[in-house]
C-alpha positions as CSV (number, residue, x, y, z in Angstrom):
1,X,0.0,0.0,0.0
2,X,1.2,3.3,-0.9
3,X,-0.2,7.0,0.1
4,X,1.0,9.8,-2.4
5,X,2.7,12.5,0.7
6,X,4.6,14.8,-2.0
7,X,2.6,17.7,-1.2
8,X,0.8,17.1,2.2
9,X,1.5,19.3,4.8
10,X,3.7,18.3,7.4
11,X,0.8,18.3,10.0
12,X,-1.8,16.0,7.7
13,X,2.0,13.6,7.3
14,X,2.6,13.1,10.7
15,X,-1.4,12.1,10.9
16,X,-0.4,9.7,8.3
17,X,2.5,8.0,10.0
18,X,1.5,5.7,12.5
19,X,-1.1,4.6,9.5
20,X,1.1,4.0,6.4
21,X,4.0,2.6,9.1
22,X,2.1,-0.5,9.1
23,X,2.0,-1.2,5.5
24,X,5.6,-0.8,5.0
25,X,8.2,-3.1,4.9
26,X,11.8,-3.0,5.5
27,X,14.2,-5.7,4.2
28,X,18.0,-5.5,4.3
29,X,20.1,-4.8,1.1
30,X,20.5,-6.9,-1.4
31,X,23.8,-9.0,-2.3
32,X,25.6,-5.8,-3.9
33,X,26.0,-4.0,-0.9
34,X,29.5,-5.2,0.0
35,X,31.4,-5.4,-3.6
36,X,32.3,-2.1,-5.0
37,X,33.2,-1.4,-8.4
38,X,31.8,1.2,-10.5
39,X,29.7,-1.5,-12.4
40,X,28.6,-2.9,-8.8
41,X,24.2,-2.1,-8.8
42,X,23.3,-1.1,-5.5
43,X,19.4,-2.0,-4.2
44,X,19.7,0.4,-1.1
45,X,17.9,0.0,2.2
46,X,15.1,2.0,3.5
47,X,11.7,0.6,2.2
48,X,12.1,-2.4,-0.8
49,X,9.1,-4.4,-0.3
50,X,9.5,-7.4,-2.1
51,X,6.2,-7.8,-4.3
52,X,4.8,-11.0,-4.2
53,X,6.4,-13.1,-7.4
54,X,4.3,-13.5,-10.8
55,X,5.8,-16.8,-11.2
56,X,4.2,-19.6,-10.1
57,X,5.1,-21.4,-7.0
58,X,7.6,-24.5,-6.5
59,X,5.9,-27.9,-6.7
60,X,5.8,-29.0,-3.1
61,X,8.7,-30.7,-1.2
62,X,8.6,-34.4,0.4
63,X,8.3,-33.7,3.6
64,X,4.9,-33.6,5.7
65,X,2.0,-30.8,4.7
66,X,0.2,-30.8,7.9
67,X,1.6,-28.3,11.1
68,X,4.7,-29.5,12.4
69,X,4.5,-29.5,16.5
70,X,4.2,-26.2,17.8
71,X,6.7,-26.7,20.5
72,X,8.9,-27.9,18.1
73,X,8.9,-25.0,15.4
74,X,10.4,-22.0,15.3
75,X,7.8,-19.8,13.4
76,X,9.2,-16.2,11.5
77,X,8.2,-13.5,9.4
78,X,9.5,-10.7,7.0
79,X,12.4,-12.1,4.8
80,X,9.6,-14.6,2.3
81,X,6.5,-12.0,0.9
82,X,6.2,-14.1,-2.5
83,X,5.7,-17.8,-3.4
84,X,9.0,-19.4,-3.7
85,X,10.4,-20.1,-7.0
86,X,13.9,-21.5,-6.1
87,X,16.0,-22.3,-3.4
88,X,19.5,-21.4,-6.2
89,X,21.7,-19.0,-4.8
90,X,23.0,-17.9,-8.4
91,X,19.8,-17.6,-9.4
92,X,19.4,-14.0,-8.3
93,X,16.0,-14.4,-6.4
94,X,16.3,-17.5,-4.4
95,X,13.4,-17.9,-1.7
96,X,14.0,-17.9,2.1
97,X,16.5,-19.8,3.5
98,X,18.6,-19.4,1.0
99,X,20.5,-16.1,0.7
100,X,23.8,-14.0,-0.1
101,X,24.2,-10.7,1.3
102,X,23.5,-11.2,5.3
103,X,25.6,-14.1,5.7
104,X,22.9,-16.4,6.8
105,X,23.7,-20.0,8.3
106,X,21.1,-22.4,8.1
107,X,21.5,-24.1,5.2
108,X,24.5,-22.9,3.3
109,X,27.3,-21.4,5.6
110,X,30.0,-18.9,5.4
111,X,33.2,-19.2,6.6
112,X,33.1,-17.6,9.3
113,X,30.2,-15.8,11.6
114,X,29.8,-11.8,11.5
115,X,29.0,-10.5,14.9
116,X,27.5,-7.0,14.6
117,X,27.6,-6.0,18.4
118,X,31.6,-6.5,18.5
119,X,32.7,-6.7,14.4
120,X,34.4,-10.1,15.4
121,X,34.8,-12.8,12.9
122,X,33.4,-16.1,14.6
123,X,34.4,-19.6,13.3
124,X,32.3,-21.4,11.6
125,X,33.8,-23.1,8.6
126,X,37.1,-22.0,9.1
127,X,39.0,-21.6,12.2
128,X,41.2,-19.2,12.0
129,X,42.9,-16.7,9.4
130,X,45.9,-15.1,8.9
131,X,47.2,-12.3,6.6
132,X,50.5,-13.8,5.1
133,X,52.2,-10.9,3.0
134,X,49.6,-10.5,0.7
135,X,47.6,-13.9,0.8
136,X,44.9,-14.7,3.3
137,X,45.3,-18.0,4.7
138,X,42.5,-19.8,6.2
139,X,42.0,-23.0,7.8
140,X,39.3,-24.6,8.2
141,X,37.2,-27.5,10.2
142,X,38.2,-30.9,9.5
143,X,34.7,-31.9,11.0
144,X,32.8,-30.1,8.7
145,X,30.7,-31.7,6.3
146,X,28.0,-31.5,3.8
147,X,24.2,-32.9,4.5
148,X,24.9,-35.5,2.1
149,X,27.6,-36.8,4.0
150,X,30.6,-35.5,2.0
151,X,33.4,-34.0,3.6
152,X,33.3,-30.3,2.8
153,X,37.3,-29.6,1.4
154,X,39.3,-27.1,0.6
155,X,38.9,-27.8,-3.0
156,X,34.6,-26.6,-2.0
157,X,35.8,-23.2,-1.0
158,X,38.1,-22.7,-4.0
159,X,35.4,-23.9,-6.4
160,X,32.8,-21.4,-4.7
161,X,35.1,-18.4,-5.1
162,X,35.8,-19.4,-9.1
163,X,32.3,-19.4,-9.6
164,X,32.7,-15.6,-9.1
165,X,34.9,-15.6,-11.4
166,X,33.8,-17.8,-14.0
167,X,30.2,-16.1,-14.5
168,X,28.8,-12.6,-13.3
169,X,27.1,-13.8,-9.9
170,X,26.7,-11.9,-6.3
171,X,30.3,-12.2,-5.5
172,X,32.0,-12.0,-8.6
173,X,33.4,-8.1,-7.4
174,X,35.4,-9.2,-5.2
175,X,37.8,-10.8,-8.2
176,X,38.7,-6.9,-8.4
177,X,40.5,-7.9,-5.0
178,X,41.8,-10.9,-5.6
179,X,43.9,-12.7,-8.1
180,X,43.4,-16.3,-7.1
181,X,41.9,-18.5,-4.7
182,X,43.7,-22.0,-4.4
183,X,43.4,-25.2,-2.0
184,X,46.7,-26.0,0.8
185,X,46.1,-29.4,1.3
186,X,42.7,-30.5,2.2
187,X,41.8,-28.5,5.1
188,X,43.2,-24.9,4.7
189,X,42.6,-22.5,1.7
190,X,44.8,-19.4,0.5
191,X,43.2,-16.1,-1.2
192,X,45.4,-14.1,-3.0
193,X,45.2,-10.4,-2.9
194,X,45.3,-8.6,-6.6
195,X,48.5,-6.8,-6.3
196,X,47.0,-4.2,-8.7
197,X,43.9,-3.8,-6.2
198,X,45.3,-5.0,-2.2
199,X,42.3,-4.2,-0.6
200,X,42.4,-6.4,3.0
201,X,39.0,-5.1,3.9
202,X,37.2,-6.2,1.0
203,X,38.9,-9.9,1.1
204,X,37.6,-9.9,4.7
205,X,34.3,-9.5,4.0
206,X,34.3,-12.0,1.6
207,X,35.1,-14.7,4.2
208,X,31.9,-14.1,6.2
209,X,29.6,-13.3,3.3
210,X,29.8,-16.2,0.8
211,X,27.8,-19.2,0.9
212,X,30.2,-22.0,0.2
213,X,29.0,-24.6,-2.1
214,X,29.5,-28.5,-2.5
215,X,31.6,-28.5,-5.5
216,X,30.3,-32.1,-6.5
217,X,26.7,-31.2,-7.0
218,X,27.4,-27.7,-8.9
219,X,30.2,-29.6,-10.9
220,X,27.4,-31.8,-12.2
221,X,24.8,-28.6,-12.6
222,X,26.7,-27.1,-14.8
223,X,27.6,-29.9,-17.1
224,X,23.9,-30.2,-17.2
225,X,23.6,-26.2,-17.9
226,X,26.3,-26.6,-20.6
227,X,28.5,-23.8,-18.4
228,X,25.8,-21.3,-19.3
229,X,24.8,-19.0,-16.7
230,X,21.7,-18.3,-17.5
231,X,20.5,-22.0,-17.5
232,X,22.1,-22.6,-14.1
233,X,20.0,-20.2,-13.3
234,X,16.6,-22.1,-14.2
235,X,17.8,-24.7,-11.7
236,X,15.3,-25.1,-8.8
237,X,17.2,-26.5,-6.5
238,X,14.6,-27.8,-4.5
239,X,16.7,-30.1,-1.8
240,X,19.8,-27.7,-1.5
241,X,22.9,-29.8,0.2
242,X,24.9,-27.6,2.4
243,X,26.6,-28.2,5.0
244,X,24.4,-26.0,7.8
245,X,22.2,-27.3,10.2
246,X,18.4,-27.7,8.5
247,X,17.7,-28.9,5.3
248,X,14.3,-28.5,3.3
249,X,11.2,-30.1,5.0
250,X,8.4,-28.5,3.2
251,X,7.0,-25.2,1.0
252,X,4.3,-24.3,-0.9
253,X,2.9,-20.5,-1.4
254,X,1.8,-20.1,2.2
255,X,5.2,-20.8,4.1
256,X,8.4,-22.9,4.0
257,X,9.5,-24.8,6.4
258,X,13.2,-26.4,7.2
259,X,14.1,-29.2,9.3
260,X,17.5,-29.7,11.4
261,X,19.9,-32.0,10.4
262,X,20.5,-34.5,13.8
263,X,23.8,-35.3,11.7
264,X,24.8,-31.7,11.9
265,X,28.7,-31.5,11.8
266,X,28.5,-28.6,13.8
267,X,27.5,-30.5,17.0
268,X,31.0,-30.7,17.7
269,X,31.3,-26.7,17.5
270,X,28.1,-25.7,19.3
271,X,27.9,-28.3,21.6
272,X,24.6,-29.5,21.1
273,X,22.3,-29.5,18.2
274,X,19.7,-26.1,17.7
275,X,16.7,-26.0,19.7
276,X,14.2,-25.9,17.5
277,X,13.7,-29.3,15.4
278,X,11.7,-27.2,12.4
279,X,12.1,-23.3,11.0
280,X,8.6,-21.9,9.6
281,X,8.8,-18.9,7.2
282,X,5.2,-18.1,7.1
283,X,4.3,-15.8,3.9
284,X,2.2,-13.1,5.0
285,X,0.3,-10.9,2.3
286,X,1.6,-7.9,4.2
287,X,2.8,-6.1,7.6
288,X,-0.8,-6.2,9.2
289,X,-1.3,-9.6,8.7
290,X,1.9,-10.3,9.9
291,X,2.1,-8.1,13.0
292,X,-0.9,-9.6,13.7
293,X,0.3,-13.4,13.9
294,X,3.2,-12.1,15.3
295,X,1.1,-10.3,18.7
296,X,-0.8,-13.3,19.1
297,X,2.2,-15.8,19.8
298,X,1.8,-17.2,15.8
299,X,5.3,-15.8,15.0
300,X,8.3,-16.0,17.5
301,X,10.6,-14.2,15.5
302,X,9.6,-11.0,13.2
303,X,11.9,-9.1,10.8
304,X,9.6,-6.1,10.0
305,X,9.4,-2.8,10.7
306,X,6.7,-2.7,13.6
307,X,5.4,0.8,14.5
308,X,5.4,1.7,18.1
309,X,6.5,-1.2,19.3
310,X,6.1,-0.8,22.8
311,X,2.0,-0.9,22.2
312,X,3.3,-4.8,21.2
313,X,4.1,-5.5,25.2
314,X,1.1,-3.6,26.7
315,X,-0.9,-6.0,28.4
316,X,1.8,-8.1,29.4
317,X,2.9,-10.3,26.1
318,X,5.9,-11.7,26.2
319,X,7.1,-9.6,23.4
320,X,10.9,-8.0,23.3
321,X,13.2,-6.1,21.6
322,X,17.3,-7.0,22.0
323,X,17.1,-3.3,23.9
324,X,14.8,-3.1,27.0
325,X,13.9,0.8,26.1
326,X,14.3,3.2,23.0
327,X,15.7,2.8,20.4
328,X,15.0,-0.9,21.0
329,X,17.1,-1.7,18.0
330,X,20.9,-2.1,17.4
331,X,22.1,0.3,14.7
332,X,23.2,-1.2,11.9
333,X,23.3,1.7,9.1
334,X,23.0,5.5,8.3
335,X,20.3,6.4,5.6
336,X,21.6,10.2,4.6
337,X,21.1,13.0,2.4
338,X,23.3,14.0,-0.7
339,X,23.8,17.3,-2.0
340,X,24.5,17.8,-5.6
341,X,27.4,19.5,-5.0
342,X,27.5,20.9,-8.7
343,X,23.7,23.0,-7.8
344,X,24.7,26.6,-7.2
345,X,24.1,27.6,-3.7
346,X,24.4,24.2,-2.4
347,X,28.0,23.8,-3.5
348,X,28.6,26.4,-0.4
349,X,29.4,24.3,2.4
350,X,28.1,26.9,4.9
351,X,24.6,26.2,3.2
352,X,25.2,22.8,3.5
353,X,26.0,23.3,7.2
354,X,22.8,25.5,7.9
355,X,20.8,22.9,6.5
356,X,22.3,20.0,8.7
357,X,22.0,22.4,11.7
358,X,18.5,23.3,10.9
359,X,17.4,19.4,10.9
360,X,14.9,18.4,14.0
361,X,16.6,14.8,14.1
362,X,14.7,14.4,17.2
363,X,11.5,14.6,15.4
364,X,12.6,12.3,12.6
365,X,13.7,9.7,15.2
366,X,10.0,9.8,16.9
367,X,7.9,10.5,14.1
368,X,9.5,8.1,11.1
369,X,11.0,6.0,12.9
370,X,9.1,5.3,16.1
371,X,12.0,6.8,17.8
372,X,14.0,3.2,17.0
373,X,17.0,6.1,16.6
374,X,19.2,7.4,18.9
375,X,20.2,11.2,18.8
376,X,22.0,12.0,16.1
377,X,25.6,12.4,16.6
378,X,27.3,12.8,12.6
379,X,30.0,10.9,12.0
380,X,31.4,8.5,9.4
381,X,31.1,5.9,12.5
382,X,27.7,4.0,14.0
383,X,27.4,5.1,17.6
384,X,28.2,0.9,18.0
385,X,31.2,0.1,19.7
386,X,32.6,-1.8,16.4
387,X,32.7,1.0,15.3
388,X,32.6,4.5,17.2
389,X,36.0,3.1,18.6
390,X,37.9,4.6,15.2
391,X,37.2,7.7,16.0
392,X,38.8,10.1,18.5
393,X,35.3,11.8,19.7
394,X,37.1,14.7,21.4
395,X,38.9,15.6,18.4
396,X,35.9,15.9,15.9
397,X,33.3,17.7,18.6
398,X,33.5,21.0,17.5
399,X,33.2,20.1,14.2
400,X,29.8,18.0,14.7
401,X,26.5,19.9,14.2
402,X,23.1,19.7,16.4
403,X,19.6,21.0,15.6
404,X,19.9,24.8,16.5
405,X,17.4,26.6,14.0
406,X,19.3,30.0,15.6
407,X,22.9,29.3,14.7
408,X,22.2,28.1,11.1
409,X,20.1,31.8,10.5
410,X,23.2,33.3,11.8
411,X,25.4,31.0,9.8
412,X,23.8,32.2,6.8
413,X,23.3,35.9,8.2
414,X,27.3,35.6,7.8
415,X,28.2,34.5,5.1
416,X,25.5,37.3,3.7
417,X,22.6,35.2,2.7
418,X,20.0,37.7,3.1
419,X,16.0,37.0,3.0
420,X,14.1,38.0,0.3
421,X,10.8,39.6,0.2
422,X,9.8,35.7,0.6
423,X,11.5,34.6,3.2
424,X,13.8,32.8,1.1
425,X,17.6,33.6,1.6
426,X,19.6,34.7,-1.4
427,X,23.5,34.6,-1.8
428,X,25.7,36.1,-4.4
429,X,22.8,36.0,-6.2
430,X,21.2,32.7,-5.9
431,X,18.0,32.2,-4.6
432,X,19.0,29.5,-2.1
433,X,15.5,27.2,-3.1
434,X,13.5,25.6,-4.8
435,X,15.6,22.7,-3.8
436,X,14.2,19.5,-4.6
437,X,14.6,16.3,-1.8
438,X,14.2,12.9,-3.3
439,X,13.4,9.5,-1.8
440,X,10.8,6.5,-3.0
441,X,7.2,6.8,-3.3
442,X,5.8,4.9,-1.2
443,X,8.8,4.4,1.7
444,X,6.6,5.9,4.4
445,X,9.5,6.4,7.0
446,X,12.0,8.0,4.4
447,X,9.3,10.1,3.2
448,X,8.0,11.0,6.5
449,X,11.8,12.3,7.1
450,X,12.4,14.2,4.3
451,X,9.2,16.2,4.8
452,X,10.5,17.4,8.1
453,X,13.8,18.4,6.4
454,X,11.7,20.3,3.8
455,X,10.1,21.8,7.1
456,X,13.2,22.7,8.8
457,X,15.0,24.2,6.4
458,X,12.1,26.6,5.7
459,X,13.1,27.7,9.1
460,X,16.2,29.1,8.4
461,X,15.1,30.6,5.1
462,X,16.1,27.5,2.3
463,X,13.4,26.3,0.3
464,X,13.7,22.5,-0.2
465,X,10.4,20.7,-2.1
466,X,9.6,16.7,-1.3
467,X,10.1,14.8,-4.4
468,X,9.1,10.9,-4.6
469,X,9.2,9.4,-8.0
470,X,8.5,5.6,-8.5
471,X,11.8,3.8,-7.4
472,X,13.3,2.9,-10.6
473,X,13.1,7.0,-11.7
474,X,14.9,7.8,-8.2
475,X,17.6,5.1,-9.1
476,X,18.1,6.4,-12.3
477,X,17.8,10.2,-10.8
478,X,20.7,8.6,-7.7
479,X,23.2,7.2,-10.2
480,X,23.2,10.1,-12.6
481,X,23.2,12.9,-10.4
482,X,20.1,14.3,-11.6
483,X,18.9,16.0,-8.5
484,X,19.7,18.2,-6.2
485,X,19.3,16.7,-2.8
486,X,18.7,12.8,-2.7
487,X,18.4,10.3,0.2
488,X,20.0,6.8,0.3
489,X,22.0,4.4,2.6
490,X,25.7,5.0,1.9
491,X,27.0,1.4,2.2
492,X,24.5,-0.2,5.1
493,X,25.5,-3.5,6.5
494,X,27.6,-5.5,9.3
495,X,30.9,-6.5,7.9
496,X,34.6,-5.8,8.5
497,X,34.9,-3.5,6.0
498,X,32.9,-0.9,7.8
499,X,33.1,2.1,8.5
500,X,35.5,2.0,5.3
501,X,33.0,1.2,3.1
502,X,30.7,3.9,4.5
503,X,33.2,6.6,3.8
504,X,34.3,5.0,0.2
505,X,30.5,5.3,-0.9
506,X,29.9,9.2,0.7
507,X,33.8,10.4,-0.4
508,X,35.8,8.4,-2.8
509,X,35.8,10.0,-5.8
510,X,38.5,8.0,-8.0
511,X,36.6,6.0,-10.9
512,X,33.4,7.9,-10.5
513,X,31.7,9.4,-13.5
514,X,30.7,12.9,-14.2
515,X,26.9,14.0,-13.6
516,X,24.8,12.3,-16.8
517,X,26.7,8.8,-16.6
518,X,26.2,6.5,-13.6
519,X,27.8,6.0,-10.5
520,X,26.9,3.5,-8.0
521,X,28.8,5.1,-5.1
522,X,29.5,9.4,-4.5
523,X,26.4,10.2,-5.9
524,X,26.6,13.7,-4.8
525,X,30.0,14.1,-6.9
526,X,31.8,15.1,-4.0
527,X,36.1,15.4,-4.4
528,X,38.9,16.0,-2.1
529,X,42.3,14.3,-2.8
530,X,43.3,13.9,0.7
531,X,40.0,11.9,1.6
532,X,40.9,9.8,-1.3
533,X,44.1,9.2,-0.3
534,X,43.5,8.2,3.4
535,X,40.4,5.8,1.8
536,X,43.2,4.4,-0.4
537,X,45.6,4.0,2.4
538,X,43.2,2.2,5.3
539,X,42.8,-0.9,4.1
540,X,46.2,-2.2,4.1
541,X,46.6,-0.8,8.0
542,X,46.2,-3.1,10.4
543,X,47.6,-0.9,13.6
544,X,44.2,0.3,15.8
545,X,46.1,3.5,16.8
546,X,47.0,4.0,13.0
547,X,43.3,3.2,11.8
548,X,41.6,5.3,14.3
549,X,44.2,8.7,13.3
550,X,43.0,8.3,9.5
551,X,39.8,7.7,10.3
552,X,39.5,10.9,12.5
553,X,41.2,12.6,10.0
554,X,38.3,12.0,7.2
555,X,35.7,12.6,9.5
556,X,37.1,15.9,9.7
557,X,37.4,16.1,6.2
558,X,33.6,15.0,5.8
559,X,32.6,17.4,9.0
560,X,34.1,20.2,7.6
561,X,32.8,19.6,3.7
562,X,29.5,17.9,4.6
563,X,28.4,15.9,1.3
564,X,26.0,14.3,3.5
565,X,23.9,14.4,6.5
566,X,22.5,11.5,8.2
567,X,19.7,11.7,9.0
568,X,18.8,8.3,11.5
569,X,20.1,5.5,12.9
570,X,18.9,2.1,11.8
571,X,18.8,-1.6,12.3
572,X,20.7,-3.9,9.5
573,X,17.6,-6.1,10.5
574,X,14.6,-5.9,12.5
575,X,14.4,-8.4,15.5
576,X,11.4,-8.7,17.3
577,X,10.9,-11.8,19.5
578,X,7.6,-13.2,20.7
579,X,8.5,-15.3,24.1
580,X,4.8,-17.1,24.4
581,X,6.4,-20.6,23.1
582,X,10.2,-20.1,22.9
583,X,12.5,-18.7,25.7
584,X,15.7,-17.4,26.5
585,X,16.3,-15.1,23.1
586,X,19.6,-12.7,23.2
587,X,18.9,-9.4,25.2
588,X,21.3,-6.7,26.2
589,X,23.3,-6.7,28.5
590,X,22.5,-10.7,28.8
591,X,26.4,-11.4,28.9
592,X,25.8,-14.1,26.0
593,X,27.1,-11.2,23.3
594,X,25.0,-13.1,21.1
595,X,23.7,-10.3,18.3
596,X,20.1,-9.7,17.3
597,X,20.7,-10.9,13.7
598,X,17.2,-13.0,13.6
599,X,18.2,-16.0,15.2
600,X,19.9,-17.2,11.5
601,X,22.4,-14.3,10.3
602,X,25.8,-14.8,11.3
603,X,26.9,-15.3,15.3
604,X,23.0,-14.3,15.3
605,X,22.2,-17.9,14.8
606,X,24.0,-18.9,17.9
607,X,20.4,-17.8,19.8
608,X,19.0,-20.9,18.2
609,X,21.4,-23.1,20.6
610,X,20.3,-21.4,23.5
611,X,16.5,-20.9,23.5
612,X,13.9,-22.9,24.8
613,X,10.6,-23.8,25.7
């Protein structure tokens, strides 16, 4: 559902809110969030409701139709909203459990476990890496093996990296990293940085984000596919062997459902086999139906965006968030503004910095968000400690901006913006307006916030117009630089690449195109040489005092410039947990450091081990 807000006054939009919150949908990024290249497409957060697939469903699995014990089952919502098509991770659309992008463990695994609350690398399938010169060496579990009963090799993890290479799939950009990927001996791997490209950070990444594959069922799929990608493709996959903990039980258009694997290798890891002897993704027709399941104890788990959550627990269900009070959420990315910085009047960086100081973040946190933000605090870092620990916060204070409506009017009073008969402040002969702020129709919390940036900066005497075109038009509008002020997620995501790949996206301007052709990172045009150099030099540091210098440095650089303002605070993923049938899910401050990553994403999926009924 979608309510046209262009030109709605602010009072009739924060009416709208609480309504249109419940229709919308929030689902993490796509696959493409973590390569960069200039031919890398980005699907950003904030709002990309997967529509409910025109193709028809699967044909059923074997296993059993009927409800699987309640006590038994593990019941979800948020990451299915179509039938499911495929379970083929090189498909490009495979259906819930299978995935790329969010490093998710239950049926395919990664090699290691992401853990957004710290940034450590867990083992998983490997054990334990080690940067030799310029090769990553990792070794990896001689327990591990496939559902079939295969060992999983070395020669699986080198096959599943070629496949990047050999055909254009999810994680074919990291080849602009590496030069080869090559089995030592049977249990231990080595990744070889491209000497022309030594990016560490990248390579990193890379180990917790791709799915590794058996290479002796893809070997035979494509022989059958005659090497072509796009018949691979077609492959349905429909009893995926992987080497994680559930295997395919049952799906239909109404829900899938996944069953552990008692002969789980990882027994020996964990300790014990996952609670929960089935996983039901039930497919909701949209948020209402789905928060509705989800209050009434039908869903334990819920990865959408609930408005007001707190109305969830009046009454005295057993529902939590991983934070006992506001935000509730864990932060897991920035959605920002970007100027065009080629637009006369906003290529001024004073304007720029009036605008950011006339922004009522507070307001945007309660009213589009359901105050699941904390205060703003703008930085190149998350206020997480993974990350806020790169910066020296002393030595960036006075740089940082708040909302203070009276300092930007005499920040522009300065610099001798004066107000027109209008209101609307003119300098050196620009009218400082119509400025026109662009997000997605329909993605009723980036809309809401953009209409009270419109708002604010009428305060200070800036006109800036809502604009919210179809998404495809504001992709096109985002990659060409045809606007003037545009909203976006500059790199979301937990990985170990962050905050680099925050900055690269907001500041690094080598390879990007001129206004008219497409970038898919620097939108705003934005160019400093010395930020470029730092972004350049980071990932081959590996000294913490050395990392968290540069990194002060370019939040300077970006502080001082300002290319971008965040605007909020959000979760990678949306974890909501209904305690009526299982117990015992992660919670701050619990001492388990077990992150809210929906029970299945990364060292997330070590809450399935420790909840119960």
């Amino acid at each position: 559902m979608k309510l046209k807000l262009a030109s709605k006054p602010l009072i009739a939009l924060l009416m709208a809110v609480v309504l249109i919150a419940g229709c919308q949908t929030v689902q993490p990024p796509s696959a493409s969030e973590t390569p960069k290249t200039q031919g890398d497409n980005k699907t950003p957060e904030g709002g990309t409701k997967t529509e409910p697939s025109k193709e028809p469903a699967a044909e059923p699995a074997k296993g059993d139709a009927k409800e699987t014990p309640r006590n038994e089952t593990l019941y979800i919502n948020g990451l299915q909203w179509g039938a499911p098509t495929n379970f083929n991770l090189l498909s490009g659309n495979p259906a819930f459990p299978i995935n790329y992008g969010s490093s998710r463990e239950l049926v395919y695994e990664t090699l290691f476990m992401i853990n957004e609350l710290d940034g450590a690398l867990e083992p998983l399938l490997g054990t334990k890496y080690e940067w030799k010169d310029d090769t990553l060496h990792v070794e990896l579990n001689k327990d591990a093996k496939w559902s079939d009963g295969k060992p999983f090799t070395s020669e699986d993890v080198a096959y599943t990296y070629q496949l990047g290479k050999k055909y254009d799939i999810n994680w074919s950009n990291y080849w602009t990293y590496i030069s080869d990927v090559s089995a030592d001996g049977p249990n231990a791997v080595n990744i070889k940085l491209n000497k022309d490209n030594p990016n560490k950070l990248t390579v990193l990444d890379s180990i917790e984000l791709i799915p590794m594959l058996p290479k002796h069922i893809w070997e035979e799929i494509e022989k059958k596919a005659n090497n072509d990608l796009t018949a691979i493709r077609k492959e349905m996959n429909a009893d995926p062997v992987g080497t994680g903990p559930y295997k395919m039980y049952y799906y239909n258009d109404q829900k899938i459902t996944i069953v552990r694997d008692d002969n789980y290798w990882g027994k020996s890891l964990f300790g014990k086999l996952p609670a929960p002897k089935y996983i039901t993704h039930v497919i909701y027709k949209d948020n209402a139906a789905g928060d509705l399941a989800f209050k009434s104890g039908q869903v334990d788990v819920s990865q959408q965006f609930i408005p007001q959550v707190w109305n969830m627990w009046k009454g005295g269900a057993p529902i939590k968030t991983y934070l006992r009070d506001a935000p509730y959420y864990v932060p897991g990315s920035m959605p920002s503004i970007f100027f065009n910085l080629s637009k006369k009047g906003l290529d001024n960086a004073d304007v720029r910095r009036a605008i950011a100081m006339s922004i009522d973040y507070k307001k945007i946190s309660d009213l589009a968000m359901s105050g699941y933000s904390a205060p703003m605090e703008p930085s190149l870092t998350l206020n997480t400690d993974a990350e806020s620990k790169y910066v020296d916060k002393e030595a960036i204070k006075s740089l940082q901006w708040t909302t203070d409506v009276k300092a930007a009017n005499e920040l522009l009073d300065k610099i001798g913006a004066a107000k027109g008969k209008d209101g609307i402040r003119v300098l050196n002969g620009t009218r400082l307006g119509p400025y026109d702020v662009e997000c997605p129709y329909g993605w009723s919390d980036w809309n809401a916030a953009l209409e009270i940036v419109a708002q604010s900066a009428k305060a200070v005497g800036i006109e800036i117009r809502t604009k919210f075109p179809e998404a495809p038009v504001w992709n096109n509008d985002l990659q060409t630089g045809k606007f003037d002020i545009i909203m976006n997620t500059p790199a979301g995501g937990v990985n170990p690449s962050q905050p680099w790949s925050r900055a690269h996206d907001i500041m690094y301007s080598k390879q990007v195109p001129k206004i008219g052709e497409m970038a898919f990172w620097n939108w705003g045009r934005y160019k400093n040489d010395k930020a470029d150099q730092i972004l350049d030099k980071i990932p081959a540091i590996s000294d913490e005092a050395q990392l968290k210098s540069l990194y002060t440095e370019l939040t300077k650089i970006w502080l001082t410039d300002i290319p971008s303002v965040p605007l909020m605070y959000r979760p990678w993923v949306f974890h909501t947990v209904n305690e009526s049938v299982w117990k015992g899910f992660p919670i701050d401050g619990d001492g388990s450091n077990i992150p809210p990553q929906i029970a299945m994403d990364g060292a997330g999926i070590r809450a399935l081990y420790q909840i119960h009924n």
